[in-house]
C-alpha positions as CSV (number, residue, x, y, z in Angstrom):
1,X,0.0,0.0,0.0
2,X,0.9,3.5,-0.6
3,X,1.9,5.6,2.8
4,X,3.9,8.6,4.1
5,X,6.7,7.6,5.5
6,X,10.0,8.4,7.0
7,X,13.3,6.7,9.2
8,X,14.6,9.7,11.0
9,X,13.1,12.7,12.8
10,X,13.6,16.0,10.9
11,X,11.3,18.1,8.5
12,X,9.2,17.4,5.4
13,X,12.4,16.8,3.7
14,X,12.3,13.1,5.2
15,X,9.3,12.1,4.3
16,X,8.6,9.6,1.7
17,X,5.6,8.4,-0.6
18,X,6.4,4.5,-1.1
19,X,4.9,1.3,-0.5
20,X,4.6,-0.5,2.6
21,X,3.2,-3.6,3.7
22,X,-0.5,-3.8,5.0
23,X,-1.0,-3.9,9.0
24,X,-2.5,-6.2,10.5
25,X,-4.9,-5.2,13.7
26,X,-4.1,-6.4,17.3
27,X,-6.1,-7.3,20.2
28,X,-8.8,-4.2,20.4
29,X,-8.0,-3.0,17.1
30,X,-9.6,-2.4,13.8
31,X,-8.1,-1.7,10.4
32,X,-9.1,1.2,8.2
33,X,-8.9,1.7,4.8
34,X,-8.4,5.4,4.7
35,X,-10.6,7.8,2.9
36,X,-9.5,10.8,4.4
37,X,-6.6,12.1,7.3
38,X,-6.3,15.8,8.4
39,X,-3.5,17.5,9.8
40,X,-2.4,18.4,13.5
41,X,0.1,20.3,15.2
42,X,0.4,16.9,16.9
43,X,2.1,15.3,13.7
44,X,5.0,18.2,12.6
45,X,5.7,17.6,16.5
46,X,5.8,13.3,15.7
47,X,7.6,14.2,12.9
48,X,10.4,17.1,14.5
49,X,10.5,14.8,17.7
50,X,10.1,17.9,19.5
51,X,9.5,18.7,22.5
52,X,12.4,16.2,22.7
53,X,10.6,14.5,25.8
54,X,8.5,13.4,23.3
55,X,10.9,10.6,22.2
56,X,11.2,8.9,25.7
57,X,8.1,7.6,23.9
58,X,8.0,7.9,20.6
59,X,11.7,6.4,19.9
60,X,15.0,7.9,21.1
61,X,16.9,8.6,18.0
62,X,15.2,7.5,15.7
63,X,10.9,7.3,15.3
64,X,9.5,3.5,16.6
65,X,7.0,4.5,14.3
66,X,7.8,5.2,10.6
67,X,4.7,6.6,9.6
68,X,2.5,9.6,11.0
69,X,-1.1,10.8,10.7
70,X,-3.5,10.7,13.8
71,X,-6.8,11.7,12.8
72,X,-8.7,9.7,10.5
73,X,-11.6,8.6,8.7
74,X,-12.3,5.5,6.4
75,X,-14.1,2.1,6.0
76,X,-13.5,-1.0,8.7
77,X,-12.1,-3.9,6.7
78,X,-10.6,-5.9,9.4
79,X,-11.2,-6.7,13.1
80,X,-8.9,-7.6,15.6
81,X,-9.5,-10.0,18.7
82,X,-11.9,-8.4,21.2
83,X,-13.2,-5.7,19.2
84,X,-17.0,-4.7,19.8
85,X,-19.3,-2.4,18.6
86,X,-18.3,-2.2,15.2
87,X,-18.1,-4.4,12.1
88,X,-16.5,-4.9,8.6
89,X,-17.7,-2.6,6.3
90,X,-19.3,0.2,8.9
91,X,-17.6,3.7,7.9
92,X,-15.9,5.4,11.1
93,X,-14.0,8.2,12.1
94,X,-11.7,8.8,15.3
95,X,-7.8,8.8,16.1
96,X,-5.4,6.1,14.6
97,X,-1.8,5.7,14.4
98,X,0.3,6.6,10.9
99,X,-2.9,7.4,8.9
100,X,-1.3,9.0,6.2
101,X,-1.4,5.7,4.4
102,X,-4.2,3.6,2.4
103,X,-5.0,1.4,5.7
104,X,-4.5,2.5,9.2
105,X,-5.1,0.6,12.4
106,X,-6.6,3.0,15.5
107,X,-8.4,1.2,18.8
108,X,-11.3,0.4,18.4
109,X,-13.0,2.7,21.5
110,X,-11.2,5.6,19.5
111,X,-13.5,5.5,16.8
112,X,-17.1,6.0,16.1
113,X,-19.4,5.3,13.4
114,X,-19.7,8.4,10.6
115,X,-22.6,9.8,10.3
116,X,-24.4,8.9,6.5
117,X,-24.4,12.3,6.1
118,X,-21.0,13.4,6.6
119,X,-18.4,13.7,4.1
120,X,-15.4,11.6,4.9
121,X,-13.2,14.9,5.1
122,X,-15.8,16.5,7.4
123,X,-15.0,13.5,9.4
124,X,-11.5,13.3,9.4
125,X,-11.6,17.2,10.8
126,X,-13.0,16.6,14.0
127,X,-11.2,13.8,16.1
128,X,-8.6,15.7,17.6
129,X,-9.9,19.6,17.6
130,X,-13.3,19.0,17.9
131,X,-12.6,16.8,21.2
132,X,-10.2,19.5,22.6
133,X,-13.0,22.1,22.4
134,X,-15.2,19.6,23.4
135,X,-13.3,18.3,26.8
136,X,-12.0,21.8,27.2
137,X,-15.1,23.4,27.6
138,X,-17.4,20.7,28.8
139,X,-14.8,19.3,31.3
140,X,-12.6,22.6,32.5
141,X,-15.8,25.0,33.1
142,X,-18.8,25.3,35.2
143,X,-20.7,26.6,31.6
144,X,-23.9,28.7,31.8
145,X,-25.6,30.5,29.5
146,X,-24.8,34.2,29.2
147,X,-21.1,33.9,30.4
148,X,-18.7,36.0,28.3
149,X,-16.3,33.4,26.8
150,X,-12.9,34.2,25.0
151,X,-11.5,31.7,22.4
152,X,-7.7,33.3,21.3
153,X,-6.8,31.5,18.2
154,X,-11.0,31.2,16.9
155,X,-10.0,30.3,13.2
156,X,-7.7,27.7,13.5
157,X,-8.2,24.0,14.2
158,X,-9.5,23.7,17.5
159,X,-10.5,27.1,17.8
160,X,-13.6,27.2,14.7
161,X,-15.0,23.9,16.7
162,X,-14.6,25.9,19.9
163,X,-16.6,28.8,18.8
164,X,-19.5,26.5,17.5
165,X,-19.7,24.3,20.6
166,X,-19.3,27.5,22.9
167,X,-22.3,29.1,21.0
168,X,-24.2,25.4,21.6
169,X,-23.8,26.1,25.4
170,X,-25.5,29.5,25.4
171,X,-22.5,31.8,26.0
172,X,-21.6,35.4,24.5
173,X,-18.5,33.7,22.5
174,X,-15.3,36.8,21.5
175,X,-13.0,35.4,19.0
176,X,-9.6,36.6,18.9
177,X,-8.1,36.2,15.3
178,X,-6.1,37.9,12.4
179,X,-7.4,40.7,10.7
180,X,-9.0,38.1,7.2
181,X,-10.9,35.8,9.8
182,X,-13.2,37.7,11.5
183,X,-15.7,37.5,9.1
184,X,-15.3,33.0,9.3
185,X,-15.2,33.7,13.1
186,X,-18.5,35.5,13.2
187,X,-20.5,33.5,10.7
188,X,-19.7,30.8,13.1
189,X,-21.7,32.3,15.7
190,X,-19.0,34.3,17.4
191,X,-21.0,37.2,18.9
192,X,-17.5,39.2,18.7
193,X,-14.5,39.5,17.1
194,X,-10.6,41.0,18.4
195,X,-8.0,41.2,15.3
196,X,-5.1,40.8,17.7
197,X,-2.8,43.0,14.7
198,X,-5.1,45.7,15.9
199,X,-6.0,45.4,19.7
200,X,-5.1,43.8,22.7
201,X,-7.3,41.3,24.4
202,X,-5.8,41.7,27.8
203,X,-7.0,45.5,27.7
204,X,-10.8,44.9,27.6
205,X,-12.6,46.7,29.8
206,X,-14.7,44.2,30.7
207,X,-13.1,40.9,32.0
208,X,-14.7,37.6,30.5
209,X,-15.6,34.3,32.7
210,X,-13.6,32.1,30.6
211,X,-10.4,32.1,28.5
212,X,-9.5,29.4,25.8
213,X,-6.1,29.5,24.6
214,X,-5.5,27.5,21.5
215,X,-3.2,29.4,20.2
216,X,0.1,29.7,22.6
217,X,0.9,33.0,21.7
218,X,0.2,35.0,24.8
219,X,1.8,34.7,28.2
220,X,-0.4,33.1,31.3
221,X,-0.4,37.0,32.8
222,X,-1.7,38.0,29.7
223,X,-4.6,35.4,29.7
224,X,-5.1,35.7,33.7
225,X,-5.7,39.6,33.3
226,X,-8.7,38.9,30.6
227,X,-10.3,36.4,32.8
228,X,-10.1,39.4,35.6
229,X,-10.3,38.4,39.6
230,X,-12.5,34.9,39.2
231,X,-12.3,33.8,35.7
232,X,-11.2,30.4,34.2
233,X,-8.4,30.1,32.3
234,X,-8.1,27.0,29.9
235,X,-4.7,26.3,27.8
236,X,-4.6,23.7,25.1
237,X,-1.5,25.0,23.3
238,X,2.0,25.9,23.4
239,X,4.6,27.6,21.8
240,X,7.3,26.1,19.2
241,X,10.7,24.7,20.7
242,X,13.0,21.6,21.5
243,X,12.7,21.8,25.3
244,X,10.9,24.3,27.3
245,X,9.2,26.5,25.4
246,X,6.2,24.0,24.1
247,X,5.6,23.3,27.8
248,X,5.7,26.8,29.3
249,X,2.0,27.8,30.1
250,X,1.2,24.7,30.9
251,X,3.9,24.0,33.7
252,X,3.2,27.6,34.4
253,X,-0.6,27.3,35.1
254,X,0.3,23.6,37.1
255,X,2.8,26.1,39.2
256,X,0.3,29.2,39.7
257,X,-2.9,27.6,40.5
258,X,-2.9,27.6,43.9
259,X,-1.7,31.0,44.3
260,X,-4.2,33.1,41.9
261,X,-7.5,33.7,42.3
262,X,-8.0,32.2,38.5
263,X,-9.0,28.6,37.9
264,X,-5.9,27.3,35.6
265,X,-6.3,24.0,33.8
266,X,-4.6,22.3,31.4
267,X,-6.2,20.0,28.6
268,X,-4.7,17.3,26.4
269,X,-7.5,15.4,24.0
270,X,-8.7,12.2,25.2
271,X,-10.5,10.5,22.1
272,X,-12.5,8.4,22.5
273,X,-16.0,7.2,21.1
274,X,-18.6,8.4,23.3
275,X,-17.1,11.9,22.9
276,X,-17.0,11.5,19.0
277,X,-20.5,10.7,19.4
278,X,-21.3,13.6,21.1
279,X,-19.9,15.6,18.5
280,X,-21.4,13.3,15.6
281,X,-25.0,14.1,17.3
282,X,-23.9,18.1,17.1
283,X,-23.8,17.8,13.4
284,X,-26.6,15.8,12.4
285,X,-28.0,18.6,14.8
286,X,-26.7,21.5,12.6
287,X,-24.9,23.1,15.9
288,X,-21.6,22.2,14.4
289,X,-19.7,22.1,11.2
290,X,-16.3,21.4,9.8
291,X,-14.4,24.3,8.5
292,X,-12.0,22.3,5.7
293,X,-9.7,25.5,4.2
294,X,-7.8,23.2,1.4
295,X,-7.7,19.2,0.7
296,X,-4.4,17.4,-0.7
297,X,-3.6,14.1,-2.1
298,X,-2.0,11.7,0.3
299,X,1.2,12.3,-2.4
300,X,1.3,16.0,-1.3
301,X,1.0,15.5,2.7
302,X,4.1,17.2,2.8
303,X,2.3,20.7,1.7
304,X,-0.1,19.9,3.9
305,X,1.9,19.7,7.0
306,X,4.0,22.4,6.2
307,X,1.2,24.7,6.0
308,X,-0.1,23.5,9.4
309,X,3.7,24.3,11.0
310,X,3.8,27.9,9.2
311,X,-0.1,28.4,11.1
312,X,-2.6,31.0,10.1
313,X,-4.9,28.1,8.6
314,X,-8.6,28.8,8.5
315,X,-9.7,25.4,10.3
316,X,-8.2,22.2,8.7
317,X,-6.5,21.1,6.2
318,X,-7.3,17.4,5.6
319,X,-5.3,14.6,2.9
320,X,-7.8,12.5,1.3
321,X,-7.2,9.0,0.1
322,X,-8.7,7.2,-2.5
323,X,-10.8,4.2,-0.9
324,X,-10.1,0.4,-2.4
C-alpha cells in the first residue's frame, strides 16, 4: 500500500511516498482503509520529535514508528480479537496511528461510526480539535448561559470547533483572530471578534468568565488579566521549541494555581468514542460544522503539514485517500 513515511526525525524533507506492507490489527484493534486524514500540530511535533521528551516515547533517536497521521476517517475492513461495537464494512471516524497511508489501524474505543451524512473529510476534521473544544469546555468550566467566553486562536483548528460548541452552550463567544478571519469567526456564531494586529485582548474593559487558549501566543499574565479576579483560564496549546518552550503555560498554570484567584487547567484530548459521538449528534443537529480551508492528495502530505507548521490556517486542512 501506498503511505507517508519516514526513518529519521527532521522536517518534510524526510518524508517519503512509497509502499509499505498492510497492518494487520491487534487485540482491540480495527483496520481502516483510509478515505481521508487531516492534519495536526500533533504530527510536525511526531515528525520534528520535538519537545524532545516526546521521544522517551516515541523512539530515542530515531521514530519507533515510521509513519505519521493521527486523525482519521475510512471504512472498517478488518477486526482484531476483542473488538465490539463495530463491524466490517461500517464507515468510522476517530484517532489512529500513521494514517497518512491507504489502511491504518486505530483502537477500536477511539473511533465511532460516521454519520451517513458526513463527508469523509468532514470527518476526518474533528477527532482531535473537535474533542479539545469539546473536553475543554465541557470538562474545565462550570458553563452557563450568558457567560462571556474568549477563544484566542478562533480560526484555527481547535479554535472554529470551539466557537460552534461554545455558541451550543449558550455563551456570549469573543474570537480573537487575524485581521482576514473575522468574518469565518462571526458566521460561526461568534457574537464578537478582536483582530489581535489591531487590539489587545488583555485591555478589555470588561473581563470575560472564561479564556480558551488554542493558540500559545500569549503569556499566562496576559490570559489571567482577561479572565479578571474569578475567571477560568483554559490552555490547550504551546509555543514552538525543542525543550521548554512548548511546555511553558502549561507547567506555568500547574505552578500558579494555587496561588491566583484564576481557575488554571490544562487540557490534552482524550478520544475516545462516546465523545466523537457527542460531536457526531452536534452535526446531524446542525450546531456544528467542519471548516476544511484546502484538501491534498496523500502524495502532497508534505504541503499539507508544512502549512499546518507555518499556522494561520482557516480550520483544517485534511489529505484524502482514495478508498479500495
Amino acid at each position: 500500500m501506498k503511505a507517508i513515511t519516514r526513518q529519521k526525525y527532521g522536517s518534510t524533507k524526510v518524508l517519503q511516498f512509497t509502499d509499505i506492507p498492510e497492518p494487520s490489527p491487534g487485540p482491540g484493534q480495527v483496520k481502516i482503509a483510509v478515505a481521508a486524514a487531516s492534519v495536526n500540530p500533533y504530527d510536525w511535533h511526531i515528525l520534528y520529535g520535538e519537545p524532545y521528551l516526546i521521544r522517551f516515547m516515541s523512539g530515542l533517536k530515531s521514530p519507533k514508528l515510521k509513519g505519521i497521521g493521527a486523525d482519521v476517517a475510512g471504512t472498517v475492513v478488518e477486526l482484531g480479537e476483542g473488538v465490539e461495537g463495530l463491524t466490517i464494512g461500517d464507515e468510522v471516524f476517530g484517532w489512529g496511528s500513521e494514517t497518512f497511508a491507504e489502511s491504518a489501524l486505530a483502537k477500536a474505543g477511539s473511533v465511532a461510526l460516521k454519520p451517513a451524512s458526513m463527508s469523509f473529510e468532514a470527518a476526518a476534521c474533528i477527532p482531535c480539535a473537535g474533542i479539545t473544544a469539546l473536553q475543554s469546555l465541557r470538562d474545565k468550566t462550570k458553563r452557563q448561559p450568558g457567560q462571556r467566553i474568549l477563544i484566542n486562536g478562533a480560526s484555527g483548528g481547535v479554535g472554529t470547533f470551539a466557537v460552534q460548541i461554545a455558541k451550543s452552550y449558550g455563551a456570549i463567544v469573543t474570537g480573537v483572530c487575524g485581521p482576514t478571519s473575522g468574518e469565518l469567526v462571526r458566521s460561526l456564531g461568534a457574537d464578537f471578534t478582536i483582530d489581535y494586529t489591531e487590539d489587545d485582548f488583555a485591555k478589555t474593559s470588561q473581563p470575560f468568565d472564561i479564556v480558551l487558549d488554542v493558540a500559545g501566543n500569549r503569556t499566562l499574565k496576559a490570559l489571567r488579566t482577561a479572565a479578571g479576579d474569578h475567571g477560568v483560564v483554559v490552555l490547550s496549546a504551546g509555543d514552538k521549541g525543542k525543550w521548554i518552550a512548548p511546555m511553558k503555560l502549561a507547567a506555568g498554570a500547574v505552578l500558579e494555581d494555587r496561588f491566583v484567584s484564576q481557575e488554571l487547567h490544562n487540557v490534552l484530548a482524550n478520544v475516545n468514542r462516546a465523545d466523537l459521538e457527542v460531536l457526531a449528534s452536534m452535526f446531524e443537529a446542525g450546531t456544528l460544522k467542519p471548516v476544511i480551508e484546502r484538501t491534498y492528495p496523500l502524495v502532497d502530505a508534505a504541503s499539507a503539514i508544512e502549512t499546518v507548521e507555518a499556522g494561520h490556517v482557516h480550520g483544517k486542512l485534511v489529505v484524502t485517500v482514495k478508498t479500495p
